[in-house]
C-alpha positions in Angstrom: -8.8 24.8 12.5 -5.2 25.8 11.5 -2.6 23.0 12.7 -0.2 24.9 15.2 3.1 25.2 13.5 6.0 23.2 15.9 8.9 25.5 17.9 12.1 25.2 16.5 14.1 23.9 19.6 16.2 26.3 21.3 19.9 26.1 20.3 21.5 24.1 23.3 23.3 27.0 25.6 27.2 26.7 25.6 28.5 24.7 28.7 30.3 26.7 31.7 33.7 24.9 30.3 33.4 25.8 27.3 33.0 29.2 27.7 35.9 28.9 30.3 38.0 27.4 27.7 36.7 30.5 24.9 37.8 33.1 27.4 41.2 31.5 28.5 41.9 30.9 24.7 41.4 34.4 24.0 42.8 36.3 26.9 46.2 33.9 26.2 46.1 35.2 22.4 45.5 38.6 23.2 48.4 38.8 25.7 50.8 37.2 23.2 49.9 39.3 20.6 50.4 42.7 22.8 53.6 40.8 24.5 55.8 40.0 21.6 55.6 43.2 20.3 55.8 45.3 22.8 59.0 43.1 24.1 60.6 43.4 20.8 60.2 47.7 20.7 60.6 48.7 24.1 63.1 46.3 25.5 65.3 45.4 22.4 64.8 41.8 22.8 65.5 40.0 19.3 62.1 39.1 17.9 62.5 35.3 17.5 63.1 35.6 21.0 60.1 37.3 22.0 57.8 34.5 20.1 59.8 31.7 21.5 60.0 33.2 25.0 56.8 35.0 24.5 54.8 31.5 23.6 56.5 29.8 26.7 54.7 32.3 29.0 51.3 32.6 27.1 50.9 28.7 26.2 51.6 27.8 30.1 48.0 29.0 31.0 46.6 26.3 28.9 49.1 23.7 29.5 48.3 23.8 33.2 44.8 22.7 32.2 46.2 19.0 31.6 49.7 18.8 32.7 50.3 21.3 35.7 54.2 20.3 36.8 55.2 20.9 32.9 53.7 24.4 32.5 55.2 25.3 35.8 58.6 24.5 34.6 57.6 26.0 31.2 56.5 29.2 32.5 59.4 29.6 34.8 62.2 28.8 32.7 60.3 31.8 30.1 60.3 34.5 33.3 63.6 33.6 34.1 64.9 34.2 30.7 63.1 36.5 29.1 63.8 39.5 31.4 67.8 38.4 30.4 67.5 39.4 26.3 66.9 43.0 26.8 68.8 45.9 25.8 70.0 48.5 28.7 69.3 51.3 26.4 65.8 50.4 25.4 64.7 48.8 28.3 66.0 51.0 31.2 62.9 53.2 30.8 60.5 50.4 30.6 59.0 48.3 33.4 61.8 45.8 34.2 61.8 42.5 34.9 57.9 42.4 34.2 56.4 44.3 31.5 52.6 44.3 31.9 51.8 41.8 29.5 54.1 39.3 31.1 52.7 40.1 34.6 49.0 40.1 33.1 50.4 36.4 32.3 51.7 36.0 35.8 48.6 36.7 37.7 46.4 34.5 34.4 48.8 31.8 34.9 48.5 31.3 38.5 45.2 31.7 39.0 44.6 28.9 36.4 46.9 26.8 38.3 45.2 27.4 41.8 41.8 27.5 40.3 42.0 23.6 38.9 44.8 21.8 40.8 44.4 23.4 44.4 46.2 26.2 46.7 49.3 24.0 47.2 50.7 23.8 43.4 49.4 27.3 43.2 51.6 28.5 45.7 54.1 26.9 43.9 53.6 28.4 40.5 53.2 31.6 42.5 56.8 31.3 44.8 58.8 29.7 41.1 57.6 32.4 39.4 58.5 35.1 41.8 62.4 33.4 42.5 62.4 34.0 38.7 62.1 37.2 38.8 64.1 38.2 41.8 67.4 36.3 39.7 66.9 38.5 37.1 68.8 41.8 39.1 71.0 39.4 40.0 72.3 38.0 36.2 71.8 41.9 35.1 73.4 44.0 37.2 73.4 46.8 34.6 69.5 47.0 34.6 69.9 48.6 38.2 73.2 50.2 37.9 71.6 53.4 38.7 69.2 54.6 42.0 66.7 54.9 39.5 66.4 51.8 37.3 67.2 50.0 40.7 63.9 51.6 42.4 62.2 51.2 39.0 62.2 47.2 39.5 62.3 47.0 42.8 58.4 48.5 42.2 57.8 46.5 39.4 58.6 43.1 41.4 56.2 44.1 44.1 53.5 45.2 42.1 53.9 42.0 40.1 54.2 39.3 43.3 51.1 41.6 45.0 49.0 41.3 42.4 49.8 37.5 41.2 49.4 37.2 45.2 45.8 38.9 45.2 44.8 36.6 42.1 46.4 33.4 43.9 43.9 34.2 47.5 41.1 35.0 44.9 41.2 31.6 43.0 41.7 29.3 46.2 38.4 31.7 47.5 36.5 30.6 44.4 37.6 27.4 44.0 37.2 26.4 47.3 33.1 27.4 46.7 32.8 26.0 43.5 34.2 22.7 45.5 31.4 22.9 48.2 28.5 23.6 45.5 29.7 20.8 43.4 29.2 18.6 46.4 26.3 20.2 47.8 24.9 19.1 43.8 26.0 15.4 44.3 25.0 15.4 47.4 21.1 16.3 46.3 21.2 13.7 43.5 22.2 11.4 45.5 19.0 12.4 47.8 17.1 12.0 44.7 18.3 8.7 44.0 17.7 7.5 47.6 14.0 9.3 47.3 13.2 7.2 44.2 14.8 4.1 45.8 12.5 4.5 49.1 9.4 4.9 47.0 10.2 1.6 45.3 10.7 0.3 48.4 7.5 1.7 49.8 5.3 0.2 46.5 7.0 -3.1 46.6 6.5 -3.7 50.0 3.0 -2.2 49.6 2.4 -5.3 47.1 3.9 -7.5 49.8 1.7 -6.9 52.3 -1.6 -6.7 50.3 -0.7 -10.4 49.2 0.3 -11.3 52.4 -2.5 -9.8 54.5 -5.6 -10.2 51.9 -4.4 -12.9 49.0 -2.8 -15.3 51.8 -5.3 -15.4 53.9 -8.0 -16.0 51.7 -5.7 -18.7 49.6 -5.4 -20.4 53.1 -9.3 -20.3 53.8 -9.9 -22.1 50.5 -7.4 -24.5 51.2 -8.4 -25.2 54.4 -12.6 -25.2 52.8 -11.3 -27.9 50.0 -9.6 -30.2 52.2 -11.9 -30.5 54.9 -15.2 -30.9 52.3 -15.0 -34.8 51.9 -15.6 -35.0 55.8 -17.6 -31.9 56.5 -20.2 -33.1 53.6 -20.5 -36.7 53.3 -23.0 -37.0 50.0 -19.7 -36.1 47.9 -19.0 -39.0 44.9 -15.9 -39.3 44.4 -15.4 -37.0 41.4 -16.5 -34.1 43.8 -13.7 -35.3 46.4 -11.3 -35.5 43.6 -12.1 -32.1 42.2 -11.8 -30.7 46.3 -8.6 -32.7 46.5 -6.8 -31.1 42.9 -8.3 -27.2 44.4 -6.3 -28.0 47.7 -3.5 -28.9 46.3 -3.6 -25.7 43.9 -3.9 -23.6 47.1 -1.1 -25.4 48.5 1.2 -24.8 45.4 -0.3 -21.1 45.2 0.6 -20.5 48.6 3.9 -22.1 48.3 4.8 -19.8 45.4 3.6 -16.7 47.0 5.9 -17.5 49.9 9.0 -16.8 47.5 7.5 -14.2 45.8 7.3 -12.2 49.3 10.6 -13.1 49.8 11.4 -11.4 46.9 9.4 -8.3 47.7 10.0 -8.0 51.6 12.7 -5.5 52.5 14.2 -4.6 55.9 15.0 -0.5 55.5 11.5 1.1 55.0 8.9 4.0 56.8 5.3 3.8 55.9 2.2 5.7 56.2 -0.8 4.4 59.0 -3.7 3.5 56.8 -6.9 2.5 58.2 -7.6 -1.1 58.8 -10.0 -3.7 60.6 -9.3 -3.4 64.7 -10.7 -5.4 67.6 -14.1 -4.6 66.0 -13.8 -7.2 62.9 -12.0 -9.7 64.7 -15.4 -12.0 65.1 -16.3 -11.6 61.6 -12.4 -12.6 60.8 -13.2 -16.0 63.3 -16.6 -16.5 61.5 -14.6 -17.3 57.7 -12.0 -19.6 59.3 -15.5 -21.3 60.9 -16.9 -21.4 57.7 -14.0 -23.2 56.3 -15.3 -26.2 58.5 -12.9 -25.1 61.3 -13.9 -24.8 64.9 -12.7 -21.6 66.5 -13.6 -21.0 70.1 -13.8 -16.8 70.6 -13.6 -14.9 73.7 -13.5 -11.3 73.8 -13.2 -9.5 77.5 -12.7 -6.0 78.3 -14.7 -4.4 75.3 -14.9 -1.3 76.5 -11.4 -1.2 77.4 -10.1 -2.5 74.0 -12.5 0.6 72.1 -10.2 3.1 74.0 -7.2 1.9 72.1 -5.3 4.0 69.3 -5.7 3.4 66.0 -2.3 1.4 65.9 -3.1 -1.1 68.5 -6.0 -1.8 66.7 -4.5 -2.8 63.6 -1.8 -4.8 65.2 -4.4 -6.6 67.6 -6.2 -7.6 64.5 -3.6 -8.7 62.0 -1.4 -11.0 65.0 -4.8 -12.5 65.6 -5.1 -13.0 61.3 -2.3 -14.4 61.1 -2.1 -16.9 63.9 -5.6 -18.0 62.8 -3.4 -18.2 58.9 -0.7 -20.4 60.8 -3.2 -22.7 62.6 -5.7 -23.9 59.7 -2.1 -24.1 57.7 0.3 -26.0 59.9 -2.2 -27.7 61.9 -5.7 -28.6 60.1 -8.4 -30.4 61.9 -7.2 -28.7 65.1 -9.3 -26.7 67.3 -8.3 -23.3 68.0 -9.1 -21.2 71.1 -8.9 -17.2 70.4 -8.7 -15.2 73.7 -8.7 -11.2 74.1 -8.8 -9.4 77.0 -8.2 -5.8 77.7 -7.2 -4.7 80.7 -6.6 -1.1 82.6 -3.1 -0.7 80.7 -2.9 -3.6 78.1 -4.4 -6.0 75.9 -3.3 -9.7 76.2 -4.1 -11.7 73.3 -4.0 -15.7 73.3 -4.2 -17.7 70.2 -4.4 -21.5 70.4 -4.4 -24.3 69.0 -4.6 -28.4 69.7 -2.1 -30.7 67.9 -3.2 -31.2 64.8 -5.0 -35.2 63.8 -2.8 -35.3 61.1 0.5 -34.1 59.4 0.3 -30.7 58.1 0.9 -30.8 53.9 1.9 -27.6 53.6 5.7 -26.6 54.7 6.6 -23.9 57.7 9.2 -21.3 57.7 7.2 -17.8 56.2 7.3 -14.7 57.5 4.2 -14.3 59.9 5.8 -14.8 63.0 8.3 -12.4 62.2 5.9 -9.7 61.6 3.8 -10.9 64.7 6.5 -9.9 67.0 7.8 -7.1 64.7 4.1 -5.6 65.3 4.1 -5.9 69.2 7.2 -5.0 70.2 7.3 -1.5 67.8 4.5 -0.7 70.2 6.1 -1.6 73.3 4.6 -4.6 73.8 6.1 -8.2 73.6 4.8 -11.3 71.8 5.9 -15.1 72.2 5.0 -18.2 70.4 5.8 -22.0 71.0 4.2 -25.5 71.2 2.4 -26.4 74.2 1.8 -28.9 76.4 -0.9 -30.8 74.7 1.0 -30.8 71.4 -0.5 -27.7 69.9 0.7 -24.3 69.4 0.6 -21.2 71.5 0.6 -17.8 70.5 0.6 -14.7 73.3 0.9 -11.3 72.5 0.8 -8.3 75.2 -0.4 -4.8 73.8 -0.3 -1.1 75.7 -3.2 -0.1 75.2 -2.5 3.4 75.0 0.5 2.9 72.2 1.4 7.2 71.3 0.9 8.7 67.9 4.9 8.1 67.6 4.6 4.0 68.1 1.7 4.5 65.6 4.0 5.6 63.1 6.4 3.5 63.2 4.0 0.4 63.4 2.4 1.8 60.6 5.5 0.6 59.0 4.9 -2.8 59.4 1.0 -2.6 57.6 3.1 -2.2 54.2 6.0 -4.3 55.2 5.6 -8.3 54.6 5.4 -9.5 57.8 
């Protein structure tokens, strides 16, 4: 089979400045090569004159690119006294002060200067140049000696100030929309960004909570399994017990790591979508690991009809503050019993997780982020959650529910599944 030969890659397309800068540059060449001459035959003016005085008017349009304040003065010191080197007797029946290659220069000129450094230095390019003009008359009186030549520029300076007028409206016009597209531009790149930055957001925190809600708690179970073995199975030699002891301590150090690493990863600022997770349903199953880690877990579930009624997002949240106080209890207080109470009622669910005081100190540290997402789960959906020791010693957790939580508190608690709570 014949190879495909490779396209030649299209010759990059000339930028919108450059082409700008092309079609300044050659409208300011081809009004200084029709100006000079036309200055030097039909007005009289001496020809080094004309390209001196000539170059001052045609350069200013690109001056005013970079230094706005100098062409200005340029440009008005060439309309001020180029109009004064004429001849009576050549220029009495040509257009006086402007010629149209001078007022072609004019309107270019201001234009320029409006277009790239605003209305206000515009207006003042235009009002300079026109004060020129008029000051002409007034140094030659013998260019309107006569009704005639005095009508003659009288027309040609309101042509020339209407028209460097119209082009001085124009340019603020189109300036003033290239202004608002240019923003409207950065405006949707920043969007972008902030799009690309929210989906990080979304995947990192995505992480979080997978490690938080699965890797956690099952990291917790084991712990809990290895460091209750030596008294839940009493046959073990003591190179069993040492081999339990080492995997508890790994869990420990595992969980301990994990803690910073969620720190890392949790962020304060993000929107999720609701995916489907365990509810009410799974929440024996849930009590039925921690009891297989040699904990005993007292369950109590009232109201079951009730508690099958409610949305999807009070589901999850039921299930995952119940998760994590049963994380929190086999972590900060092993050999405790804990008491897991759930009752739905007409309007709400009230959930009760407790434990005893623990027969000995804790090894692992406190301070995560569970009961932070415990009450950042109940009270997006209306409902309130407190936790505190109690009066044996232990630990209580209470949530309180609506049971009928909206599609809008869905959403938002939806949020909180993907955050690290």
């Amino acid at each position: 089979m014949a190879r495909r030969r490779q396209r030649t890659p299209l010759r990059q397309r000339i930028s919108r400045r450059t082409f700008a800068l092309g079609a300044l540059g050659a409208a300011v060449v081809a009004l200084y090569a029709i100006l000079v001459p036309l200055q030097t035959v039909l007005s009289g003016t001496p020809l080094p004159l004309s390209f001196i005085l000539g170059a001052a008017l045609c350069v200013s349009p690109v001056l005013a690119i970079s230094r706005p304040v100098w062409a200005i003065g340029l440009f008005t010191v060439g309309a001020l006294t180029l109009p004064l080197t004429v001849v009576p007797e050549l220029a009495i029946q040509s257009p006086w002060p402007w010629s149209v290659p001078a007022l072609l220069t004019f309107a270019l000129f201001v234009g320029v200067v409006t277009f790239l450094h605003g209305a206000r230095l515009g207006a003042f390019a235009l009002i300079l140049g026109a004060i020129a003009s008029l000051l002409a008359p007034g140094l030659r009186p013998d260019m309107v000696a006569t009704p005639e030549s005095s009508a003659s520029a009288t027309a040609d300076l309101i042509v020339t100030t209407a028209v460097a007028s119209a082009v001085y409206l124009i340019a603020a016009l189109v300036a003033g929309r290239v202004r608002v597209a240019a923003e409207l531009t950065r405006e949707k790149e920043h969007s972008a960004l902030e799009e690309a930055r929210r989906a990080l957001v979304e995947e990192r925190t995505r992480i979080a909570r997978e490690l938080h809600d699965v890797v956690a708690h099952s990291m917790s179970v084991i712990q809990v399994q290895a460091s209750t073995a030596k008294y839940r199975i009493p046959a073990l030699n003591d190179a069993a017990t040492a081999e339990f002891d080492d995997i508890a301590a790994t869990a420990r150090g595992s969980l301990a790591e994990m803690r910073r690493m969620l720190g890392v990863l949790r962020t304060e600022d993000q929107t999720a979508e609701l995916a489907p997770q365990q509810g009410i349903d799974d929440i024996p199953a849930l009590v039925d690991t921690i009891r297989r880690a040699g904990v005993e877990v007292g369950l109590v579930l009232e109201g079951g009809e009730a508690a099958a009624a409610a949305t999807p997002s009070v589901q999850i949240a039921a299930f995952r503050i119940v998760q994590e106080a049963l994380s929190n209890a086999v972590r900060h207080a092993p050999g405790a019993r804990i008491a897991v109470q759930l009752r739905a009622e007409a309007r709400s669910i009230r959930i009760r997780v407790h434990n005893g005081a623990p027969p000995r100190t804790p090894d692992g540290p406190g301070g995560g982020y569970g009961l932070r997402g415990m009450r950042e789960r109940a009270e997006i959906l209306g409902g309130s959650l407190s936790a505190g020791p109690s009066s044996d010693g232990g630990w209580d957790v209470e949530a309180l529910l609506p049971l009928d939580a909206d599609g809008s508190d869905a959403g938002a608690a939806a949020s909180l599944d993907k955050e690290t709570p």
